[in-house]
C-alpha positions as CSV (number, residue, x, y, z in Angstrom):
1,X,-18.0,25.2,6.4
2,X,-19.6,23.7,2.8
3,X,-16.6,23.4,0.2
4,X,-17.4,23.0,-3.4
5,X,-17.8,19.3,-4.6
6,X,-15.3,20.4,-7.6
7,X,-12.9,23.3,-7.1
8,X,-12.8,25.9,-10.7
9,X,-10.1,26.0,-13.2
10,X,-8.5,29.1,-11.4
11,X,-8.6,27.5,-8.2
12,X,-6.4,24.9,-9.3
13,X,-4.1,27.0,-11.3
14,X,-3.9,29.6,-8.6
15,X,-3.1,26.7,-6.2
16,X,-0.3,25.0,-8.5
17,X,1.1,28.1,-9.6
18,X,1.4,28.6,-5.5
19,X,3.4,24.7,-4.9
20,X,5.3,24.4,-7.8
21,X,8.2,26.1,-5.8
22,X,7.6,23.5,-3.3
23,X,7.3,20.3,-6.1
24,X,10.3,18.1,-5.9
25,X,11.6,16.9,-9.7
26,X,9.7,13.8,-9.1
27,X,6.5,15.5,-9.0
28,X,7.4,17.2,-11.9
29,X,8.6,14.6,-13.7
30,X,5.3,13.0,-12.7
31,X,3.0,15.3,-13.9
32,X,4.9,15.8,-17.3
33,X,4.5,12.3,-17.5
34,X,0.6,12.3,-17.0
35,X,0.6,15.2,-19.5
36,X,2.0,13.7,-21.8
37,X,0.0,10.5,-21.5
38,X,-2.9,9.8,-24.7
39,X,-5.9,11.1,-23.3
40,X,-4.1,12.6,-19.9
41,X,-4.8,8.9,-18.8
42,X,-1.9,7.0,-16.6
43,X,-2.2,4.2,-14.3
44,X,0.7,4.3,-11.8
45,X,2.8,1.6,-13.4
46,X,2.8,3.5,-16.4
47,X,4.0,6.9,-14.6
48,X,6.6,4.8,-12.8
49,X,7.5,3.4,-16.2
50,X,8.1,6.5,-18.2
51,X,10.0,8.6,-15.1
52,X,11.9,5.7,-14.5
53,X,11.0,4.7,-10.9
54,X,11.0,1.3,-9.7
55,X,8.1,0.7,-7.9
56,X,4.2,2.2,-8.4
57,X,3.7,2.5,-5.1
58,X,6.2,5.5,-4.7
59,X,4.8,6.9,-7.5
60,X,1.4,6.4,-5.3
61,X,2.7,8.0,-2.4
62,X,4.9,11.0,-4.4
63,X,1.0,11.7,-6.6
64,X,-0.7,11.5,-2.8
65,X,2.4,14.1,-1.5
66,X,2.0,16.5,-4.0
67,X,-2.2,16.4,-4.2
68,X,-2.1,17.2,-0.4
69,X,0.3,20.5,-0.8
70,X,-2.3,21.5,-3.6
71,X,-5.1,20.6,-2.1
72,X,-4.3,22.5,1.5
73,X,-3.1,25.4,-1.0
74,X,-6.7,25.7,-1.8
75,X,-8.1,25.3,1.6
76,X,-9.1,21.2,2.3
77,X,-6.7,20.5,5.2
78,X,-8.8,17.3,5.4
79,X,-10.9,14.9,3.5
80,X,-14.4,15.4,3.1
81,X,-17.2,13.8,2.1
82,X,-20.2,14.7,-0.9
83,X,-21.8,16.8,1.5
84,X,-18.9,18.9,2.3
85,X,-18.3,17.3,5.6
């Protein structure tokens, strides 16, 4: 099966909208942080800064965590590559 190299705007809202009951308040603390960041723009360290977690590398894992749940929301159980495979 071919997937879309990007998935739409509705796709990913349709697909949040679905998790967010499943987010924990560190993903949501997480993404209000990346919000909220000048341009949307965050490296780890600065997420882990502003939600006041001690290490980037949870902060790595918890952002890897939650992009799985939305991304098998939408349909990519897996990784895959440019050609959709």
């Amino acid at each position: 099966m071919k997937f879309p190299l990007s998935p739409s705007i509705s796709e990913y809202k349709r697909a949040f909208e679905a998790v967010l009951p499943k987010l924990t308040d560190m993903h949501l603390s997480l993404l209000r942080a990346h919000y909220a960041s000048p341009g949307y723009v965050a490296t780890v360290q600065e997420l882990a800064d502003k939600c006041g977690i001690a290490s980037w590398r949870t902060v790595n894992r918890e952002y890897g965590t939650l992009a799985k749940k939305v991304l098998t929301e939408m349909g990519y159980d897996k990784p895959h590559n440019h050609d959709g495979n």
